[in-house]
C-alpha positions as CSV (number, residue, x, y, z in Angstrom):
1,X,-5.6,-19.7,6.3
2,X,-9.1,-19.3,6.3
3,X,-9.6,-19.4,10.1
4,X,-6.8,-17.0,10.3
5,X,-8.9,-14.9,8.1
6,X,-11.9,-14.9,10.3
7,X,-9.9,-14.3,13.5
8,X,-9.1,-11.3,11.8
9,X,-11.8,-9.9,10.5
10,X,-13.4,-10.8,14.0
11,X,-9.9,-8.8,15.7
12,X,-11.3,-5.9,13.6
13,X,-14.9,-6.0,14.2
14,X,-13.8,-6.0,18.4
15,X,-11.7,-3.4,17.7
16,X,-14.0,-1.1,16.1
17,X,-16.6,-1.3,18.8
18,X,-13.5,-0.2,21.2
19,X,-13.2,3.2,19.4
20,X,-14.2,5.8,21.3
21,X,-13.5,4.4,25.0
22,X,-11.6,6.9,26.6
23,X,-8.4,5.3,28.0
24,X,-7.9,5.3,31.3
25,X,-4.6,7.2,32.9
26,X,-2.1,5.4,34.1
27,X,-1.8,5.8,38.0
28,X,-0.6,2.4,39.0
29,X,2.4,1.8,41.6
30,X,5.3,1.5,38.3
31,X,3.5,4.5,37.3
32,X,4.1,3.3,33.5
33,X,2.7,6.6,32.4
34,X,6.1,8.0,32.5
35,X,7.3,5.5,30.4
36,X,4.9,5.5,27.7
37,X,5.5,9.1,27.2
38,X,9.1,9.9,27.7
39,X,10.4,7.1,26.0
40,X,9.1,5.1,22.7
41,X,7.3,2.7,25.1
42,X,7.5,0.2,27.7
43,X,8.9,-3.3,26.9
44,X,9.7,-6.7,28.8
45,X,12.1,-6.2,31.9
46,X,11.6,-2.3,31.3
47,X,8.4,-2.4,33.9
48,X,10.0,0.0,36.4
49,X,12.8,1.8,33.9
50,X,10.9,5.1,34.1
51,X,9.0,5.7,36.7
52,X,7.6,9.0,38.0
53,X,11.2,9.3,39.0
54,X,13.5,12.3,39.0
55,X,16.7,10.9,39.0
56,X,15.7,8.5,36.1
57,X,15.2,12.1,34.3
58,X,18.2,13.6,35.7
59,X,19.8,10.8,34.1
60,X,17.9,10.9,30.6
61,X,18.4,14.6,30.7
62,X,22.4,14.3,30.8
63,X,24.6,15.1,27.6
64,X,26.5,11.2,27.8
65,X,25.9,9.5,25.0
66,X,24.5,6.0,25.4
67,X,25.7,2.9,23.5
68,X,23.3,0.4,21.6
69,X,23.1,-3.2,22.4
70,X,25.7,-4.9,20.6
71,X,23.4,-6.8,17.6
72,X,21.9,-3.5,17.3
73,X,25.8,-1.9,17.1
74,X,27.1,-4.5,14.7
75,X,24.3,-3.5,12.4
76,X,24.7,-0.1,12.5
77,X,28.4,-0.4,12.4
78,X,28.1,-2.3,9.0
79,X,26.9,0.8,7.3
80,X,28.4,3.2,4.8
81,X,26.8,6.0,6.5
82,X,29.1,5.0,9.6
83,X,32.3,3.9,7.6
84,X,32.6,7.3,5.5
85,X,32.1,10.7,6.7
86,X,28.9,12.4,5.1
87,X,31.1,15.2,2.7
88,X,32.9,12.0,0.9
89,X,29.4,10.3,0.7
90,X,28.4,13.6,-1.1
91,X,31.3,13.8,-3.4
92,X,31.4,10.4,-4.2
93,X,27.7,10.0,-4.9
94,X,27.6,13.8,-7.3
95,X,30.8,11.7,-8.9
96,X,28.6,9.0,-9.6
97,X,25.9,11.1,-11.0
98,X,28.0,13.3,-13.2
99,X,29.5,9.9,-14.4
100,X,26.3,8.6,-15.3
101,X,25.5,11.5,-17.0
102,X,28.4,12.1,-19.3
103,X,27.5,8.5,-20.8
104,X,26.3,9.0,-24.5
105,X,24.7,4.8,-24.7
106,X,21.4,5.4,-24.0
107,X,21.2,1.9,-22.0
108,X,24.6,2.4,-20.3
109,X,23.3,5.8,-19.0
110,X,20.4,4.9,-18.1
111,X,21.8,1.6,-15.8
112,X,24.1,4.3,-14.4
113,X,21.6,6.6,-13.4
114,X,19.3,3.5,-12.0
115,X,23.3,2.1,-10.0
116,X,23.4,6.2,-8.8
117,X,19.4,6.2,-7.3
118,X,20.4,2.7,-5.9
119,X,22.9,3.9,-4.2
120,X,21.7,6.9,-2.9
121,X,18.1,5.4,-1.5
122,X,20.3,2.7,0.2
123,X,21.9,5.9,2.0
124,X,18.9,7.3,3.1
125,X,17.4,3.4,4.6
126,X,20.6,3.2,6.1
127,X,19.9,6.5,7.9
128,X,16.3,5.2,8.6
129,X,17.6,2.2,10.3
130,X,19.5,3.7,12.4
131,X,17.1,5.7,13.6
132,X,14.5,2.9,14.7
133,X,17.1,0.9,15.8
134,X,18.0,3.7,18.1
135,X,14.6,4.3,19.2
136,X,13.6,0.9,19.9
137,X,17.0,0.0,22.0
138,X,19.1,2.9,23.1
139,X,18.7,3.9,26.4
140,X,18.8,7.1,26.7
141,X,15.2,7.2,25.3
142,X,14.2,11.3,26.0
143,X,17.1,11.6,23.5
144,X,15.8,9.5,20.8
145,X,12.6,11.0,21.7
146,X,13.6,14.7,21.5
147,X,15.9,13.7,18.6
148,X,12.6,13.0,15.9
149,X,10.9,16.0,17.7
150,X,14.0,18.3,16.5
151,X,14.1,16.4,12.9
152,X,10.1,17.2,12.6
153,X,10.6,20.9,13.8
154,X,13.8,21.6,11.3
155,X,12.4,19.7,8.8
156,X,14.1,18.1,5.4
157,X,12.9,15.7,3.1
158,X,15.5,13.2,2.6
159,X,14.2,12.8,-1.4
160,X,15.6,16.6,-2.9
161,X,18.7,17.2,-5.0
162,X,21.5,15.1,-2.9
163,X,20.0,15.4,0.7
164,X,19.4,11.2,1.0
165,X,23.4,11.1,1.3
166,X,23.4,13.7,3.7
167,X,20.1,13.3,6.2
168,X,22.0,10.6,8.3
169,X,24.5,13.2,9.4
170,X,21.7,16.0,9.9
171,X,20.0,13.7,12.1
172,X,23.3,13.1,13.8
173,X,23.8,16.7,14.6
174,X,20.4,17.1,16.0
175,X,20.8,14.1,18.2
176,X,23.8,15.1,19.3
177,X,22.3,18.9,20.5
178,X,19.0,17.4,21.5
179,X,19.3,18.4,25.2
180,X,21.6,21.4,24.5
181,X,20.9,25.2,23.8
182,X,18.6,26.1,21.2
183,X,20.2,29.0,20.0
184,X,23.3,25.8,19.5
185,X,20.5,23.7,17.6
186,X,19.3,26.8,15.5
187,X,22.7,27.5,14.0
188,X,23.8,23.8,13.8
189,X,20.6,23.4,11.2
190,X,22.2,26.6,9.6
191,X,25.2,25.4,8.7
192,X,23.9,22.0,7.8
193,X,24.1,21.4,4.1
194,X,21.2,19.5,4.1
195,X,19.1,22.5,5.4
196,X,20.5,24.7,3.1
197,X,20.0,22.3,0.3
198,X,16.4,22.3,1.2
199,X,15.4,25.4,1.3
200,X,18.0,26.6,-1.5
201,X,19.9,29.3,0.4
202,X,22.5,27.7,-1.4
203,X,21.3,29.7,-4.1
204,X,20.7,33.1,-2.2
205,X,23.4,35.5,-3.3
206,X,23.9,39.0,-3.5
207,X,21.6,40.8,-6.1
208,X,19.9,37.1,-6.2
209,X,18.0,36.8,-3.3
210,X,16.3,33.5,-2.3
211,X,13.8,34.3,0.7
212,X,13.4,30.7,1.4
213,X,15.4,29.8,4.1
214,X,14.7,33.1,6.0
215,X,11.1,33.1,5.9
216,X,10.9,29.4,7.3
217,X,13.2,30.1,10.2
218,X,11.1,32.6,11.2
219,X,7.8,31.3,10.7
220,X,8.3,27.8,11.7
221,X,11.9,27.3,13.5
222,X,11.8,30.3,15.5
223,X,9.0,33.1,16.1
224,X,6.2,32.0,14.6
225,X,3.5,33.1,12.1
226,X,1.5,36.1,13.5
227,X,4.1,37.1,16.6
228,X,5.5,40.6,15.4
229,X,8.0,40.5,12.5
230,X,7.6,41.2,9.2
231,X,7.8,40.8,5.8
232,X,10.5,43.3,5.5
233,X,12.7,41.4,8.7
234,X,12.2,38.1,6.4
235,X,13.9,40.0,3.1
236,X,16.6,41.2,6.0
237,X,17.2,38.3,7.0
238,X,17.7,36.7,3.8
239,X,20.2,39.7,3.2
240,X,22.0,38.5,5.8
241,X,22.3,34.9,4.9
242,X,23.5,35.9,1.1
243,X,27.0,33.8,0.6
244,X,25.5,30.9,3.3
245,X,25.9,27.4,1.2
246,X,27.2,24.7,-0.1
247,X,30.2,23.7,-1.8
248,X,31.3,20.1,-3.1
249,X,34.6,21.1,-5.1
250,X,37.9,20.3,-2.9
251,X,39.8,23.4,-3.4
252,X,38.9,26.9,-1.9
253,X,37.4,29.6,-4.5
254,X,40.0,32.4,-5.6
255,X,38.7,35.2,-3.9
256,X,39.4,39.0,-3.7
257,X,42.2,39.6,-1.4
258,X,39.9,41.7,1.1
259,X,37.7,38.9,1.4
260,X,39.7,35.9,2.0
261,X,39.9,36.5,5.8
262,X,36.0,36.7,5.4
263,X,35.5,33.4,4.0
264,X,34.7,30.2,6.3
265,X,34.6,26.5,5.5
266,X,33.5,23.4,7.4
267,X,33.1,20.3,5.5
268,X,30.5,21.2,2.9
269,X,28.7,24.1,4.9
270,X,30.8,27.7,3.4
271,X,30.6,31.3,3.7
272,X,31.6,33.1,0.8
273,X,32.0,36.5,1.5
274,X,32.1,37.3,-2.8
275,X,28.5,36.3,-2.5
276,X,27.5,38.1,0.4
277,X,25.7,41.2,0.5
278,X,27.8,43.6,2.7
279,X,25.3,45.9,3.0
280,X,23.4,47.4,6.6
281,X,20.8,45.2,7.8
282,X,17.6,46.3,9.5
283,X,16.2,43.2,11.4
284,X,13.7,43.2,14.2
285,X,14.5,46.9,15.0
286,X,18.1,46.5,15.4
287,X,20.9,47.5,13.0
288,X,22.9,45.2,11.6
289,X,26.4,46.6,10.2
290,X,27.8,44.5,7.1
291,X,30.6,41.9,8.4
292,X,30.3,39.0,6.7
293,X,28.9,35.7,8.9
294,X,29.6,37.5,12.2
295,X,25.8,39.1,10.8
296,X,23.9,35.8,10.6
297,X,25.3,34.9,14.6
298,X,24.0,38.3,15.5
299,X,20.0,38.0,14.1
300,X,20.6,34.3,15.5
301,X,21.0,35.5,18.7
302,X,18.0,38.1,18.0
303,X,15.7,35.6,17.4
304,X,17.0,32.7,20.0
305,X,16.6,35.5,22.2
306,X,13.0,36.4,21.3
307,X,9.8,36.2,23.8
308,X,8.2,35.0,20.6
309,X,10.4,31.9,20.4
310,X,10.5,30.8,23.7
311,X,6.5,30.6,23.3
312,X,6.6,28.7,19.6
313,X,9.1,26.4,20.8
314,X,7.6,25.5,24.7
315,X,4.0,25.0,22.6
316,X,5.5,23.0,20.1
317,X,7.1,20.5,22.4
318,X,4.0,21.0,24.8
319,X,1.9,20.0,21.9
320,X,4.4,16.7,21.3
321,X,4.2,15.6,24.5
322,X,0.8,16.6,26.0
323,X,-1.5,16.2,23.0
324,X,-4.1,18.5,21.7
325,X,-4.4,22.1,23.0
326,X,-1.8,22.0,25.8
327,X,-2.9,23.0,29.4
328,X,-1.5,26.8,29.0
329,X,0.2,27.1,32.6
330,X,2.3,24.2,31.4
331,X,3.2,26.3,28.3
332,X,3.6,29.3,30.4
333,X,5.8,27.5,33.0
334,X,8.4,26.1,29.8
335,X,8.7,29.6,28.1
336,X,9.7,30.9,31.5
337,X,12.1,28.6,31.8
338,X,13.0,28.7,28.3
339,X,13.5,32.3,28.6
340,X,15.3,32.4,32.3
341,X,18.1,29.9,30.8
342,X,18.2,31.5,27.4
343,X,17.1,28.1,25.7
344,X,18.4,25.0,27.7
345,X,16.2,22.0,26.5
346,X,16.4,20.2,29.2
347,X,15.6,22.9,31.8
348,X,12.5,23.2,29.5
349,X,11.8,19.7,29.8
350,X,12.2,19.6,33.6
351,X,9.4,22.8,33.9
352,X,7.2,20.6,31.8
353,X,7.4,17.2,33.4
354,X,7.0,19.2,37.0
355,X,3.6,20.7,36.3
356,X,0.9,18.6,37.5
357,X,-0.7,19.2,34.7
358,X,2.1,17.0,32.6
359,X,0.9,13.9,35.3
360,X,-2.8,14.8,34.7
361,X,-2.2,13.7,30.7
362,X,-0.7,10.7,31.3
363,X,-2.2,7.9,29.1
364,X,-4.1,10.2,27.3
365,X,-2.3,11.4,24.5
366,X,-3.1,9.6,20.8
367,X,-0.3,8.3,19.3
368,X,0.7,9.3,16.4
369,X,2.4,6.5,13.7
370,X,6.3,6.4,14.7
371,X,5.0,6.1,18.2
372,X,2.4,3.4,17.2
373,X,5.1,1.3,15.5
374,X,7.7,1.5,17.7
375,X,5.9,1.2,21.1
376,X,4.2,-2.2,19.2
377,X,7.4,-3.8,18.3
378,X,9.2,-2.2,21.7
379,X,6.6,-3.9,23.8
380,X,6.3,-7.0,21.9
381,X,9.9,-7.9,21.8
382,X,11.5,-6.1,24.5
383,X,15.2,-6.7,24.0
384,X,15.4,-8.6,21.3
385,X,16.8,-7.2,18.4
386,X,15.3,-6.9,15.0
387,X,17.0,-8.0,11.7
388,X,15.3,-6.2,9.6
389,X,13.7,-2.7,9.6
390,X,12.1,-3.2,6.2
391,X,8.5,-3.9,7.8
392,X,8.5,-1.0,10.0
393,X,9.8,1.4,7.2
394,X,6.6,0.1,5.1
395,X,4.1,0.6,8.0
396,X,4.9,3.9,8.7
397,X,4.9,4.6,4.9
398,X,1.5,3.1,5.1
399,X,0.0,5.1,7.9
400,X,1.6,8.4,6.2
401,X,4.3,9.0,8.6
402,X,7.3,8.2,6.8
403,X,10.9,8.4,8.1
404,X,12.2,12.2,6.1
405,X,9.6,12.0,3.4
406,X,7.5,14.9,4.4
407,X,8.0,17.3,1.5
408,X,7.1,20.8,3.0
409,X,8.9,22.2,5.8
410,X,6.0,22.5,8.4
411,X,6.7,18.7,9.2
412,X,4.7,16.1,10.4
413,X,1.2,17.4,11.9
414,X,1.2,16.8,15.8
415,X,-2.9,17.2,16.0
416,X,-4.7,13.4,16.6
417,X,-6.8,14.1,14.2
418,X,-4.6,13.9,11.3
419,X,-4.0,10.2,12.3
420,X,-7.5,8.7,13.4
421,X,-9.6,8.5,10.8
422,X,-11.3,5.6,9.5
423,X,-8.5,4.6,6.6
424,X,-5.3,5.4,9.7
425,X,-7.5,3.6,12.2
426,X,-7.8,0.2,9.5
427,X,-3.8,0.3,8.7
428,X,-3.5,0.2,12.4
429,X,-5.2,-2.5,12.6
430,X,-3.4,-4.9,10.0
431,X,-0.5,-3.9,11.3
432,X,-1.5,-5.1,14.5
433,X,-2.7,-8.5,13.0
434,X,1.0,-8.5,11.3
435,X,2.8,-8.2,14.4
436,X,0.4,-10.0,16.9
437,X,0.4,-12.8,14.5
438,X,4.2,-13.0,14.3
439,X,7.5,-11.5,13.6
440,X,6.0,-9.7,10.1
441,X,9.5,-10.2,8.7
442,X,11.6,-8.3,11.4
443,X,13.3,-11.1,11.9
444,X,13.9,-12.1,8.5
445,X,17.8,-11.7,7.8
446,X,19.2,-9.9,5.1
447,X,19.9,-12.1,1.7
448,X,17.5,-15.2,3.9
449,X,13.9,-15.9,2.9
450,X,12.8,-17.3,6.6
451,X,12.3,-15.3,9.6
452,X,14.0,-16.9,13.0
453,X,11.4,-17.9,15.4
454,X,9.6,-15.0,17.1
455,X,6.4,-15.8,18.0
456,X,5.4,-12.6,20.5
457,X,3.9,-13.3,23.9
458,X,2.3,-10.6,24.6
459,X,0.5,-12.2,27.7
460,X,3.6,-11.6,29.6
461,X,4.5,-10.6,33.0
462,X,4.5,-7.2,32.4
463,X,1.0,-7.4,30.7
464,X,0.0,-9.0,34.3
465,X,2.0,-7.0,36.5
466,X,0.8,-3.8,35.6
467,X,-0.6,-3.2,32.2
468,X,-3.4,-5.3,32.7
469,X,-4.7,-2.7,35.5
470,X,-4.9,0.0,33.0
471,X,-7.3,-1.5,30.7
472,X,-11.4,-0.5,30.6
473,X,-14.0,-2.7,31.1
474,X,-14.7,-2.8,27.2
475,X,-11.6,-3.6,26.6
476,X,-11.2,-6.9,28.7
477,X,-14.6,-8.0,27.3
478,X,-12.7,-8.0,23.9
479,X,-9.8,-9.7,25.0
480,X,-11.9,-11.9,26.6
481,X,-13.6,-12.8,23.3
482,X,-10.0,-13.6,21.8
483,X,-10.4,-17.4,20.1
484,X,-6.5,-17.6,19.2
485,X,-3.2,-15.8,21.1
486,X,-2.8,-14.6,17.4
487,X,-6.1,-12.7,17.8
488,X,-5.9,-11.9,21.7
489,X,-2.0,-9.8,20.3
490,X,-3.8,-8.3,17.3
491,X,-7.0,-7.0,19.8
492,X,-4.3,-5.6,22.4
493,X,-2.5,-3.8,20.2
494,X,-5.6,-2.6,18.7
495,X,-7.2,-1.2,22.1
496,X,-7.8,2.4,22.9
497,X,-5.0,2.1,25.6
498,X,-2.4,1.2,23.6
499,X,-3.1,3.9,21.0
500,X,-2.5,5.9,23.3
501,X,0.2,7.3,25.3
């Protein structure tokens, strides 16, 4: 233990002295630049999966749906969130709650209450499985890819009121229209009780306004701060999304007889015209007759429509996927792309991975935590399936990323600096000793206290056929250096290459 100590302290002292060194792009014959950006990152027998390649992207960029490998599937398969559609998981889970609650035993109440947060947190780790498990194995890896970008961009955090039982479905229906329309996108969010229980439009009503929802979709999901609207078309807008919420109980409200032809249902997501104000609207100099929902498609097709958005959205995926600051012709060439196919994704993706600019970047962009720990354990075990995604869940808890725990709607910050200081840079680091000195307990079955055998080889032939080309000069003097394969993993996943992307 204590030599396993020093090698470690020695694997953090190497990589230290490697901070700084600018990595170098990748330009090599696989070309693996492609595939450390447009997917979570290269693994074993992947060498040549995404190359500079256009029909590789013409095949990422179709709408099929690709299937997991099957220990992947069993697992996933095996979970409540897939057994029972997401209303019942909400109805049963408020049941339990209201059960707990009606208990006058102090003890009994409270070991109902503890049973009820139990229950619901194993929801929402069910949902975050799922989720690495699809981005470490499912092919169709731009998906996965463009699937947390979508989750970051209409953010929720998993932990308010009853969202944990319902974030596995709202991911669900962003992966589902991650390729699609926006405008598609924009209104599936909408009608998403998990969105609405965020932001509490299920709470907006007629002489009740709640300006929550409405001033997020304009300042984060759609236009922008500072790009022309104003306060007044945020308090329009929440007008128009009075009666827009959420309802549990299994029976439609008794309504007026004028209005019942007004009201919608869909699972949880309702409109209720008795909450609705019916007056005009005047949003982003149109006018907006009182109707009922048929107001909230039209400002949705306003704003999807908006030169504004198309610019907000192309930099925010230009800043995802090119780093810091993105080149502003490649920004230029998705918005007019964006705005020429009135929001196809994957038209907007093609304009970006086109520009020679996009090339240019490759290898260069700093990896932010989710990208960190699943190109480590993507590239470290290839194929093979992990048990358990306990130890990935912590680390990215750890580095401050957590899977649907940011708790304001901005989401996740996409600038490197918010993830290379000194204190990110450290966690990086154990986490590299973890994994390059083992499995670190992914492969540790549920209810067993022993991991199967996993010892990762990262000196592989893909580390010789290709990635060992990219590296600097400093960084093969540290490898070099390496007194144990424990400490040559822990240094490679440490280097400035392989933080980056």
């Amino acid at each position: 233990m204590t030599g396993y100590r020093l090698a470690g302290r020695v694997a953090v002292a190497l990589a230290l002295a490697m901070i700084g060194t600018t990595p170098v792009r990748a330009d090599t014959p696989a070309d693996l630049g492609w595939a450390n950006r447009l997917t979570w990152g290269v693994g074993p027998g992947a060498a040549d999966t995404a190359t500079n390649d256009r029909h590789w992207l013409d095949a990422q960029l179709r709408e099929a749906s690709a299937t997991l490998p099957a220990d992947a599937q069993r697992q996933v398969d095996a979970m409540r969130i897939s057994q029972t559609r997401m209303a019942q998981l909400v109805v049963d889970e408020d049941a339990m709650a209201r059960a707990a609650n009606a208990l006058t035993d102090p003890p009994q109440r409270q070991a109902a209450r503890d049973a009820y947060q139990k229950s619901m947190n194993g929801l929402a780790d069910e949902a975050r499985t799922r989720s690495l498990l699809r981005d470490l194995y499912a092919p169709d890896q731009l998906r996965e890819q463009m699937t947390w970008f979508w989750f970051n961009h209409f953010n929720v955090q998993a932990g308010k009121r009853d969202i944990r039982a319902m974030v596995g479905d709202y991911e669900d229906t962003l992966h589902a229209r991650a390729l699609g329309k926006f405008r598609d996108l924009l209104e599936a969010t909408l009608r998403h009780p998990a969105m609405l229980r965020y932001l509490d439009n299920d709470q907006n009503a007629a002489g009740h306004i709640n300006e929550n929802y409405a001033r997020e979709i304009m300042e984060l999901h759609t236009m922008g701060v500072g790009s022309g609207y104003s306060q007044q078309d945020v308090q329009e807008l929440a007008r128009i999304l009075t009666g827009v919420g959420v309802d549990l109980k299994p029976d439609d409200p008794r309504l007026k007889p004028q209005w019942q032809p007004l009201y919608l249902r869909s699972g949880l997501f309702e409109f209720n015209p008795a909450r609705h104000d019916f007056g005009d609207k005047h949003f982003l100099g149109h006018v907006i007759k009182g109707s009922g929902f048929g107001e909230v498609e039209q400002a949705l097709d306003l704003i999807a429509d908006a030169p504004a958005t198309a610019h907000h959205v192309s930099l925010q995926l230009a800043t995802y996927f090119l780093g810091d600051a993105p080149p502003a012709p490649v920004v230029a060439w998705m918005e007019a792309a964006f705005r020429r196919t009135h929001g196809d994704i994957a038209q907007v993706l093609r304009a970006m991975t086109a520009a020679p600019e996009f090339k240019a970047s490759l290898g260069t962009v700093f990896k932010d935590p989710i990208h960190y720990a699943v190109s480590a354990v993507r590239y470290t075990y290839g194929d093979r399936v992990i048990l358990n995604a306990q130890p990935m869940l912590g680390w990215l808890n750890r580095m401050g990323e957590g899977l649907y725990n940011h708790e304001t709607p901005d989401g996740y910050d996409m600038q490197s600096a918010a993830w290379s200081g000194p204190g990110q840079m450290a966690a990086r680091f154990d986490i590299a000793r973890q994994i390059g000195g083992g499995s670190a307990g992914l492969f540790r079955a549920p209810g067993t206290t022993a991991d199967q055998p996993a010892f990762p080889q990262l000196q592989n032939a893909l580390y010789f056929g290709a990635v060992a080309n990219l590296l600097a000069p400093p960084t093969r003097v540290a490898l070099a250096k390496a007194t144990s394969p424990q400490e040559w993993n822990a240094l490679f996943l440490s280097s400035p290459e392989f933080m980056h992307r």
